[in-house]
C-alpha positions, 0 to 999 in steps of 0.5 A: 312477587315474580315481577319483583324478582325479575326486576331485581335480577335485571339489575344485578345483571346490569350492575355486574356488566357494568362493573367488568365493563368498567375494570379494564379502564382501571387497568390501563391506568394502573402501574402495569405498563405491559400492553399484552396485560391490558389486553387480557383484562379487557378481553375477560371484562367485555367477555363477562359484561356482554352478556350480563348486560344482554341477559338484563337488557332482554329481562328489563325489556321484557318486564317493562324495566323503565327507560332507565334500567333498559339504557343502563343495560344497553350502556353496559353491553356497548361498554362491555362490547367496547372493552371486548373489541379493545382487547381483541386489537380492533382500535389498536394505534400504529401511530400512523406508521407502517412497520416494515423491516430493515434487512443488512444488505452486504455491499457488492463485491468491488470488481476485480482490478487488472493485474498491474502491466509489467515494467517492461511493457511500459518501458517498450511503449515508453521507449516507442512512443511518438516522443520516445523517452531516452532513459525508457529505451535505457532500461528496457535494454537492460532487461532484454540484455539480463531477461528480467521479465523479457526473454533475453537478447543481447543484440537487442539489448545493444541495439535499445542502448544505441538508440537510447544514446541516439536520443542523447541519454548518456547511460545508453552511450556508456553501455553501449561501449561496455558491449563493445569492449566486453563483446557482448552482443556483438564482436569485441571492438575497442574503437567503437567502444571509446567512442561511445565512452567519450560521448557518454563522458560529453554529456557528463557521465563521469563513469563514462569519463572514467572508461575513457580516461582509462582506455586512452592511457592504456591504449586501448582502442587508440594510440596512447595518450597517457596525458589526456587519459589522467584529465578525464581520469581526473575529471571523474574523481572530481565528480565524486567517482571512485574508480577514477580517483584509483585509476588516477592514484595509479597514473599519479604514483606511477607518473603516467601521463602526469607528475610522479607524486607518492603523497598526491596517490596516496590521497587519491587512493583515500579518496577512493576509498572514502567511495567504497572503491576496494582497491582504493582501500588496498592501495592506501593500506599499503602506502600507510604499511609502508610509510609511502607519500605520509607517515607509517601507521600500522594500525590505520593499515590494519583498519583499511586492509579491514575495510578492503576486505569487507568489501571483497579485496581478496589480497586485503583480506591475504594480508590482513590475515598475515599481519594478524599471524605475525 
């Protein structure tokens, strides 16, 4: 009776390993998709099967169960001991990759750029160089003459504007005699400064043509020669410069080195207007009050005196206010 009994225990034991050997195969296939879950299972299912099915092996052994009962128990307690290594991670499948960790990496700081130079270091080389650029040597004198961005100096400044002419920039001729008839930098001298205003109006600075213009009718600097003063006058206004087209209407009106023409000064005096010139605009409000070189029109008057002295003709501006009163 003992035998009989042992032997039945033996395959009890060998039936439950087998039976929580084989549960966590079911669960890899159920509709639970959580990894962590399956692994549970088969940790519990190996850790019961292994030693049922080592308690029926030794019991089958030990009672000469048969080949059959001691293979089925061995079966059992491999499968439990896979179930149970399962669990544990041993023949977990990385897919043949290594996982490592990608790390946002700020890009390097970009280096600091050099403060841009200053124009008036780029102009001195400019003006410098071993082929010195005329229009550089102009306005860097500018700069030295007014101290922007360079400590003032007007001998310098003269003397950049005499080198720029040398060179044969027209601009650096023409401030070069504004220098000398303003005296600025260097003593007041009305020759020299026409000297340079005719060879700035030759390579065709018109405002140089007008300074000149002006200088020769006027006498300054030179015996006066109103008529060939009203010329470059004229050549000025021509090139669209409005100074000269004023100088000229006062020549014109006047007959001052040309024909006395009232109608002829009063376009000119428009001309000049038409170029923002204030006193253009002042001259050619009076003729249209007064009905001088065309008809008499109170309200264009009124409209020029206006423009005038927006742009700061201060008699415009008085007169505008007493025809406004009357």
């Amino acid at each position: 009776m003992e035998n009989v009994s042992l032997r039945t225990t033996d395959q009890v034991f060998t039936g439950i390993a087998g039976a929580f050997a084989v549960l966590p195969l079911f669960a890899s296939y159920s509709v639970t998709t959580d990894s962590s879950y399956r692994d549970y299972v088969a940790i519990a299912g190996g850790a019961i099967a292994v030693p049922c099915a080592l308690v029926a092996a030794l019991l089958a052994i030990k009672y000469r169960g048969g080949t059959l009962r001691i293979g089925l128990a061995f079966g059992a307690l491999v499968l439990g001991g896979f179930q149970l290594a399962r669990g544990l991670g041993v023949f977990a499948d990385t897919g043949g990759r290594t996982e490592v960790a990608i790390r946002e990496i700020s890009p390097p700081p970009e280096p600091e750029q050099a403060p841009p130079e200053p124009e008036s270091v780029q102009l001195e080389r400019a003006c410098n160089a071993g082929k010195p650029d005329a229009a550089a040597c102009t306005n860097f004198g500018v700069m030295v003459l007014q101290g922007h961005g360079v400590a003032k100096d007007e001998k310098r400044g003269l003397e950049l504007f005499r080198r720029a002419c040398e060179l044969g920039d027209a601009v650096g001729c023409r401030n070069v005699g504004v220098l000398y008839r303003d005296g600025v930098g260097v003593t007041v001298d009305l020759a020299q400064a026409l000297t340079f205003f005719d060879k700035s109006c030759g390579l065709q600075d018109y405002s140089g043509c007008h300074s000149a213009g002006l200088a020769y009718i006027q006498g300054f600097g030179t015996k006066k020669d109103a008529a060939r003063g009203a010329k470059l006058l004229a050549t000025a206004c021509d090139q669209k410069e409005a100074s000269g087209c004023f100088d000229l209407g006062v020549a014109t009106e006047a007959g001052d080195g040309t024909r006395k023409d009232p109608k002829r000064a009063r376009e000119l005096y428009r001309q000049a207007c038409d170029g923002d010139d204030d006193a253009g605009c002042n001259n050619y409000a009076v003729m249209v009050l007064r009905g001088e070189g065309g008809p008499k029109d109170r309200a264009q008057a009124i409209e020029m005196f206006r423009k005038a002295c927006s742009l700061h003709n201060d008699n415009s501006c008085a007169t505008l206010k007493k025809l406004k009163s009357e």
